[in-house]
N, C-alpha and C positions, 0 to 999 in steps of 0.2 A: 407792029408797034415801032415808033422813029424812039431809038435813045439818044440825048444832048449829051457832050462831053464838057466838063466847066471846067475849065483850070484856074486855080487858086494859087495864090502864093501868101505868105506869113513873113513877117519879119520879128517876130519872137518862137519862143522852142514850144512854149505849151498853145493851144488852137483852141481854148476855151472864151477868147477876148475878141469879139468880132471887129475891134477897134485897129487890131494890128492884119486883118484879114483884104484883101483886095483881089476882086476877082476878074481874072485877065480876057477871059473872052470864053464864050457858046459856042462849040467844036461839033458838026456833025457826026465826025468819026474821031475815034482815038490816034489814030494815027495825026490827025491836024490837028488834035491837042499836045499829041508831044514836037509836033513841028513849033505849035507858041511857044511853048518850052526853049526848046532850042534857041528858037529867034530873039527872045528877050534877055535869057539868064546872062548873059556878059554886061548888062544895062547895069549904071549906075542902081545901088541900089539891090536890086536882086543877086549882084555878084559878092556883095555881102552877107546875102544868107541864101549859096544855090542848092540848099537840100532841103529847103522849106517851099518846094512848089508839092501840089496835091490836085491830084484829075478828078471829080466827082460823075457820077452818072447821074441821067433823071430821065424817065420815059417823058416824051410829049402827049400830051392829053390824058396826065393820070393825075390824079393826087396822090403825093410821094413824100408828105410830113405836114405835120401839125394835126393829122386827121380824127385824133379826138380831143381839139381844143387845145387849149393852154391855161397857165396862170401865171398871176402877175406877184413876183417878190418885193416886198416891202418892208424894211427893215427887221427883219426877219421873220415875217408872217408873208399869209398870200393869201391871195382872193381868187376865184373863180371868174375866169372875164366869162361874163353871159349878160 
């Protein structure tokens, strides 16, 4: 099994707002995800918040989220997307 390494970065404290979320680049190994690390966090921007980067895992060729659906919230109710 190939694992991807995804590094992320936030520029707010809470990670619940995919709006302040940007993801920096697909790492074959962890080690080249902390090298993006490295190479970026002095960049405009990211040296304003360097404690807000996050490495994700994910197997290639698996499914690894969403795998029983979802729903959709609507002013505070929700529907079954089907």
């Amino acid at each position: 099994m190939t694992t991807l390494y995804i590094v992320h970065h936030y520029d707010q404290e809470t990670y619940d707002n995919n709006d302040h979320e940007k993801i920096i680049g697909v790492y074959s190994t962890e080690r080249h995800a902390e090298q993006a690390i490295e190479r970026l966090r002095d960049k405009p921007g990211f040296r304003e918040f360097p404690e807000r980067w996050f490495v994700s895992q994910m197997d290639l060729d698996k499914d690894s989220a969403w795998t029983d659906g979802f729903v959709t919230m609507r002013s505070g109710f929700y529907e079954d997307a089907q």
